[in-house]
N, C-alpha and C positions, 0 to 999 in steps of 0.2 A: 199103653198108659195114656191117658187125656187128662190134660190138666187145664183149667181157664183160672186167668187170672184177670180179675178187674182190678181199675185204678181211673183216677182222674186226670182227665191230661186237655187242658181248660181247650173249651167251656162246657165240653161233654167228657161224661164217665164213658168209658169202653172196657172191652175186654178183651183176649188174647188167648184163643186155645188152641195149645199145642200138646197137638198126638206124634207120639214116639211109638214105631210097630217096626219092629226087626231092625234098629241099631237107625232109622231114618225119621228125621222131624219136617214133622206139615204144623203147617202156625196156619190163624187165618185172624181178622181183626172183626169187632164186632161192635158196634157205635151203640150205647143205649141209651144216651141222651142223659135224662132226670137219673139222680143215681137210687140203682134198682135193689130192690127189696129180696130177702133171701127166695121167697119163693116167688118171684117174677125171674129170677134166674132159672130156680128149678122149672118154672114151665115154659121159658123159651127156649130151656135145653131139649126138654120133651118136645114140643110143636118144630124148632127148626134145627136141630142136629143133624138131620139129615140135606137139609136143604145150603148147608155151610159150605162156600167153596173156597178147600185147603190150598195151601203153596204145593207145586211142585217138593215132592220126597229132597230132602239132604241129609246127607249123611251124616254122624252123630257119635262121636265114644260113649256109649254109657258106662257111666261104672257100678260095680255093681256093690249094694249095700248091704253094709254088714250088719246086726241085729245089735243097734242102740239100749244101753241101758235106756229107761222113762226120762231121768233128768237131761240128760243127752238131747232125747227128741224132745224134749217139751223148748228145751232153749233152742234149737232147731225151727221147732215150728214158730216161735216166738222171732226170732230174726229173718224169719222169709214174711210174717205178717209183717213185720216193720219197715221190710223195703218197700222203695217207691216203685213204679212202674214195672218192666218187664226183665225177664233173662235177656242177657246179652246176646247167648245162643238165638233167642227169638228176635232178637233186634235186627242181630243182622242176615235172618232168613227173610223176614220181612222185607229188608233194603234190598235185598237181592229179587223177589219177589217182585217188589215192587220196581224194579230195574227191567228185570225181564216182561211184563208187563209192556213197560213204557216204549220199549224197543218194538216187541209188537205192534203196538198202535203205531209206530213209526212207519215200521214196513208197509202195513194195509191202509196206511192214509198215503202214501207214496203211491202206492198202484193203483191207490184210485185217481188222486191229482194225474199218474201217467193217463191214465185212461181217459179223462176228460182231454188232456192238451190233445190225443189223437183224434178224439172225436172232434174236438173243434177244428182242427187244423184237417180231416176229412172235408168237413162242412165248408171250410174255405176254400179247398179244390176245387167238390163239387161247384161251389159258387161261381169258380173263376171257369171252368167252364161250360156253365150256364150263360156267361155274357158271350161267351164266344161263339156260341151256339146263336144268339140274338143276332147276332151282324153278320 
């Protein structure tokens, strides 16, 4: 199941699609600036649905639904159009997402900062004996 959810969340409209496949949720966030028109959605779902990169799978209870009288889902659907912004669920897949994420960058900006201090501090060997080599 995929579901996208847009909302404004100043000063750009975004959106939020999260696929649920065998009990685990991939969220991904999606920036569309001017807020977008029913079928500027439908064709940026066509042109880059494929091209979207999800969070890491988490795990997920679903429960499962039982067959609504009409009035049921219509005030159903009427109170999920009226919320603001996103599921909670997605919130905090996203933070986490975005957590794991920032850790990365931390690791491979460490290895590389490691790898220049060696390199320099080679360079300064060589240096040192290059003079000695001079006299």
């Amino acid at each position: 199941m995929i579901k996208l959810t847009v909302f404004f969340e100043d000063p750009f409209w975004k959106g939020v699609f999260e696929k649920i496949c065998n009990g685990k949720l991939e969220i991904c966030k999606v920036v569309f600036g001017k807020e977008p028109k029913d079928y500027e959605i439908y064709e940026f779902v066509l042109k880059n649905y494929y091209k979207l990169e999800f969070s890491k799978p988490l795990l997920v209870d679903e429960k499962l639904e039982l067959k609504l009288n009409p009035k049921k889902m219509q005030r159903k659907i009427r109170r999920t159009l009226q919320k603001k912004g996103i599921g909670t669920k997605s919130q905090q897949a996203m933070k986490l997402d975005y957590e794991n994420r920032k850790i990365e960058r931390r690791v491979i900006y460490k290895e590389k900062r490691e790898e220049i201090e060696k390199l320099e501090y080679q360079k300064r060997q060589e240096k040192k004996k290059q003079k000695k080599r001079g006299h």
